[in-house]
N, C-alpha and C positions, 0 to 999 in steps of 0.2 A: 646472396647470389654468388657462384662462382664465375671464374672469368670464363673464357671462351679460347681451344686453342684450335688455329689449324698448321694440321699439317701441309707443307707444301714440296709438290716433286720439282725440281729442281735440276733441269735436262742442259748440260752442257756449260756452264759455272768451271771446268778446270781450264776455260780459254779466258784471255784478259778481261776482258770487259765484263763476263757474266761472274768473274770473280770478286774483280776490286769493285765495281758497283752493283752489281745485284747483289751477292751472297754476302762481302764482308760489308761492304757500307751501307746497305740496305736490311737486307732479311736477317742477319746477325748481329747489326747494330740496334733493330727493333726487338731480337731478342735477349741480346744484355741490358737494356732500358727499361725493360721489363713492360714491352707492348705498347698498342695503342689505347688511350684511357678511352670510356664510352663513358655516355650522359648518365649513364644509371650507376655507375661507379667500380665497376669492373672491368674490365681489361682485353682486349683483343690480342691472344697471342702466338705467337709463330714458333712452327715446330720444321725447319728445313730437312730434305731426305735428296739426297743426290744422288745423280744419274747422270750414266756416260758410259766411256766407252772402253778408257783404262783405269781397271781394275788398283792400280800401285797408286794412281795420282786419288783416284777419289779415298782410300782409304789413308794416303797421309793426310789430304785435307780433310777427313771427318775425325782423325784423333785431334790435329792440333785445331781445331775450333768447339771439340767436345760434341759433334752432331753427331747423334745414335745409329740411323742407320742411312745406306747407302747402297746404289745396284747397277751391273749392267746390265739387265734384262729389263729393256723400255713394257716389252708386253705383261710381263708377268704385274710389274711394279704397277701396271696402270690396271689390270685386272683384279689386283689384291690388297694394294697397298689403299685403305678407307680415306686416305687424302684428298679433299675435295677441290684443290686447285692443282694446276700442273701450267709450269713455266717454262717457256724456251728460249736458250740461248745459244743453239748451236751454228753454224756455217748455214749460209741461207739454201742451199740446194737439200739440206733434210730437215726443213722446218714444216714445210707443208704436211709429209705421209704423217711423223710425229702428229701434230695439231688435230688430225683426222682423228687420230686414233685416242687422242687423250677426249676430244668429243663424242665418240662414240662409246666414250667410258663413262659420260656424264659429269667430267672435271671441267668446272671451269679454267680458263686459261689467259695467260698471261704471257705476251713476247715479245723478244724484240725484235725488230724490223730491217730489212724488209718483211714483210709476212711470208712471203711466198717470190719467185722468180718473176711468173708474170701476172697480168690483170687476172687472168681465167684461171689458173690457180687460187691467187685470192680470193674471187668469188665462189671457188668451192668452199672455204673454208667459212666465209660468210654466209653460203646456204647451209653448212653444216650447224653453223650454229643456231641458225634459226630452225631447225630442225629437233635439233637436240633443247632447245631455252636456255643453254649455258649462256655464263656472266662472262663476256672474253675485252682483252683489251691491250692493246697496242703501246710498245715504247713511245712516249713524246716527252722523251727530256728535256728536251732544250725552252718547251713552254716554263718549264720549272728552274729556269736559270737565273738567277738574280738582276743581271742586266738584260732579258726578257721581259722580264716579271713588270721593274722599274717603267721601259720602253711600253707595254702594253698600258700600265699607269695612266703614263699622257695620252695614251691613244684616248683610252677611255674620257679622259677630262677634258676633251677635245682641244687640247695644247695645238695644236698642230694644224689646228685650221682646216683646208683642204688638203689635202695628204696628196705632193704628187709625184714623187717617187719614193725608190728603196731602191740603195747601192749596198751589196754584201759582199766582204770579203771574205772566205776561209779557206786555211790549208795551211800545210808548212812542209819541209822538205825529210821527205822520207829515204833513208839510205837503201843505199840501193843493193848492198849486204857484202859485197868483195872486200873493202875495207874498213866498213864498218858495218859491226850488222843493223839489220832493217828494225824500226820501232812500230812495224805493225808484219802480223800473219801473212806469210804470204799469199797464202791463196785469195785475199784482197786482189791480187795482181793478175789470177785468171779468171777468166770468161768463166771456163767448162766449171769453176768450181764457186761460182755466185762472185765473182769478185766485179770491181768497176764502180766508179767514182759516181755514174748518173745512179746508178741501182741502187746505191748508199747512202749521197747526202740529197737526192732529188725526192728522196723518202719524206725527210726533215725538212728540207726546205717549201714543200707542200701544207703541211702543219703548221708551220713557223709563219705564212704567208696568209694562209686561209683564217688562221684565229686571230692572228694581227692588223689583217689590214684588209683582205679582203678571196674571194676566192679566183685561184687562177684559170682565165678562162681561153688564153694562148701561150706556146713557146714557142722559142725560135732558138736552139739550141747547139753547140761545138763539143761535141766529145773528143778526145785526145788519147795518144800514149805519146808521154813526151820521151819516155823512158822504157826500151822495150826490151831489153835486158838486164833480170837481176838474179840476186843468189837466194836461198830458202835458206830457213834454219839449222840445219845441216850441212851449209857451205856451198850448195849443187847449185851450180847457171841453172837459169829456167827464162823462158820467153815467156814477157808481158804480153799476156792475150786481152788483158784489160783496161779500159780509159783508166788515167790515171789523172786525166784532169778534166775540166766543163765548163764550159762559157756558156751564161744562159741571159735572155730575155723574156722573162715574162710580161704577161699583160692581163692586170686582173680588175675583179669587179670595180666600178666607177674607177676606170681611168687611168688607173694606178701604173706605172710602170718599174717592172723590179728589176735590175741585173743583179747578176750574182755567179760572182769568179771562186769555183770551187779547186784545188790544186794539190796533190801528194809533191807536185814539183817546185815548189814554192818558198822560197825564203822572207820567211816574215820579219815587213818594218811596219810595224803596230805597234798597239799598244796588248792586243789582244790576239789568239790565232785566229777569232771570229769575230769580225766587227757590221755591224749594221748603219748604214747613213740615211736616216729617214728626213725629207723633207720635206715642209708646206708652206702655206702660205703665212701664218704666227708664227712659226718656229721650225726649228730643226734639232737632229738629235743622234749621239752617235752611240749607241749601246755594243757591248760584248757579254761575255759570259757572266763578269760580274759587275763591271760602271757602265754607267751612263752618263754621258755629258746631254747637256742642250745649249743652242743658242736663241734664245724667242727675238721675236722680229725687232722688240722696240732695244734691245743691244746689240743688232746686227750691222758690223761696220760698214765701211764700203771702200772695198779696194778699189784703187787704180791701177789698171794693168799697163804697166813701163816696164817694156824689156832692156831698155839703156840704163838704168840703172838696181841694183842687186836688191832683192825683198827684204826689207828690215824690219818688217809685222812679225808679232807671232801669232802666227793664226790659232794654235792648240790653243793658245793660251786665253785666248778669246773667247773660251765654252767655259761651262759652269758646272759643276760635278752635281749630280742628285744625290743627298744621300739616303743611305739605305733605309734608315724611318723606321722598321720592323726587320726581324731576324731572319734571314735567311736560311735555311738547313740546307741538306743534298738533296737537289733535283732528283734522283733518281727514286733515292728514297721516301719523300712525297711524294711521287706517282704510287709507289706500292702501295703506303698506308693509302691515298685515296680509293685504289681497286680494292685492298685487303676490307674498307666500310661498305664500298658499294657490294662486295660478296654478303659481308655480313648481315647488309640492310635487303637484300636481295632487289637491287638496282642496278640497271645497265649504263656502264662506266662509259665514260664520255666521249672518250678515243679507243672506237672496236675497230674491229675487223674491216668494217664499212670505211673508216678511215685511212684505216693502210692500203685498202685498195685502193683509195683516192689517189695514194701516194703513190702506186704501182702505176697508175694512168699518167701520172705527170711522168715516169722514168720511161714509159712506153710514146710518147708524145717526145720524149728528149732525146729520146735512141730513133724515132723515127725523125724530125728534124736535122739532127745532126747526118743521119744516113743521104736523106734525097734534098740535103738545102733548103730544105722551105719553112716556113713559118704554121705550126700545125695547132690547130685550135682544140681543144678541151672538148671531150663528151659531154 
């Protein structure tokens, strides 16, 4: 039997992220590995064909990684080109028409998130797919993060007894470009052009919540621009149209309560840019992208709070490292190989459409609490 290859279009990869994690560490790193193996003994393999919008960048990137072909004609490519998945990674305000149009091609699809701007956009895209039977499915990296991965461990092994909260920290301080330039896009920074910190990580943080610990059924949420002028990549002042940070509370199934300080303005003293503090009544636990500590009940000290004299505990040092037990690969690229079997096996992959809308609900619940001050509860 021979192996199996598909081609995959490949929509927006010359911006950071759909570079260094989709296309090189992902879809090129499963195509210099030589695939994913299957039970019968042949090979699932990836053929990338890129798409976009400048012409000079996609054909440097297609010589020095050796990929055949490349286009910017999104119509033509989705009309003619026999590749039966199509990926998006472009700026969120042209992810929707794209998605449309790769479904009504009969490609399955594959993107990263947000899906769409808002709830009813997403459910277009969800009705389209039920429409068309395409196999579609949603970025959820951060499930596939090794201190995730570990944190979810104990949930399961009921480490943690009654679970009653989640503290999350993330962000770190993004320049603001006059003197040094900025480490992310600017259009992150405007409204008109999908940018804003709830739209972004209130995506992730619904995911992260709902498969961990349980589903969120209120927020009560602070959007921000702490920072309301910066420079673009060409040097130019531009006004922050966009949150650039979010104080949240949620409130979720059995009881749970989460906060979670998300921040572009933020100077990190962690150990991690994202750390998570889950605690119950056995144990407690403080996960990041890749450790996880724990503290279980029956080594859990007990401070005395004396402000006359100076703390001489170390409390870090009081937690216990997990270690990692099995190999961890990249997050990102375990997601693909999982969508690239469920195409194969012709099954619908785990995190669709359906889920990013979830995720669209929680940013529309976080932009309306933050707007009129109240505490807004979950559809």
């Amino acid at each position: 039997m021979s192996d199996t290859t598909y081609r995959i279009l490949m929509n927006g990869v010359t911006g950071r992220m759909g570079y260094r994690q989709h296309l090189l560490r992902s879809v090129l790193a499963l195509r210099d590995d030589g695939g994913i193996p299957l039970p019968d003994g042949t090979r699932l393999q990836v053929e990338p064909v890129l798409l976009g919008r400048n012409a000079d960048k996609l054909a440097r990137m297609a010589d020095q990684h050796g990929i055949a072909d490349w286009s910017t004609d999104l119509d033509t490519a989705l009309a003619e080109d026999p590749a039966p998945i199509y990926f998006d990674a472009q700026v969120t305000s042209e992810r929707k028409k794209a998605i449309l149009k790769a479904a009504a091609a009969g490609k399955h699809v594959y993107t990263e998130k947000p899906i769409a701007e808002t709830v009813a956009e997403g459910q277009e895209l969800v009705d389209a797919a039920e429409r068309t039977g395409i196999i579609n499915g949603v970025v959820h990296d951060k499930l596939y993060l090794p201190g995730l991965m570990k944190l979810k461990r104990l949930v399961d092994s009921g480490f943690f007894g009654r679970i009653l909260s989640v503290r999350g920290e993330f962000g770190y301080w993004v320049f603001e470009g006059d003197v040094l330039p900025a480490q992310r896009p600017s259009w992150n920074y405007r409204a008109e052009d999908g940018g804003g910190m709830v739209l972004d990580m209130f995506c992730h943080w619904n995911y992260v919540l709902e498969n961990l610990f349980g589903a969120v059924e209120s927020v009560t949420a602070r959007a921000v621009t702490h920072i309301p002028e910066r420079w673009d990549e060409n040097g130019e002042r531009y006004d922050a149209t966009a949150d650039d940070a979010a104080y949240a509370i949620f409130e979720l199934a059995g009881g749970i309560i989460a906060q979670v300080n998300s921040s572009w303005a933020v100077r990190v003293e962690r150990k991690e840019l994202v750390e998570f503090q889950v605690d119950g009544t056995h144990g407690s636990a403080v996960a990041g992208l890749f450790n996880c500590r724990i503290q279980p009940r029956e080594s859990t000290p007990m401070p005395v709070w004396n402000p006359d004299l100076p703390t001489t505990e170390d409390f870090r040092g009081q937690w216990r490292e997990i270690p990692d037990n099995q190999e961890f690969g990249n997050g990102f690229r375990a997601q693909w190989e999982q969508f690239l079997l469920d195409v194969h096996h012709g099954r619908q992959h785990p995190y669709d459409f359906a889920a990013g809308v979830r995720g669209l609900q929680l940013v529309d619940a976080g932009l309306r609490s933050s707007a009129e001050g109240r505490r807004v509860e979950m559809p």
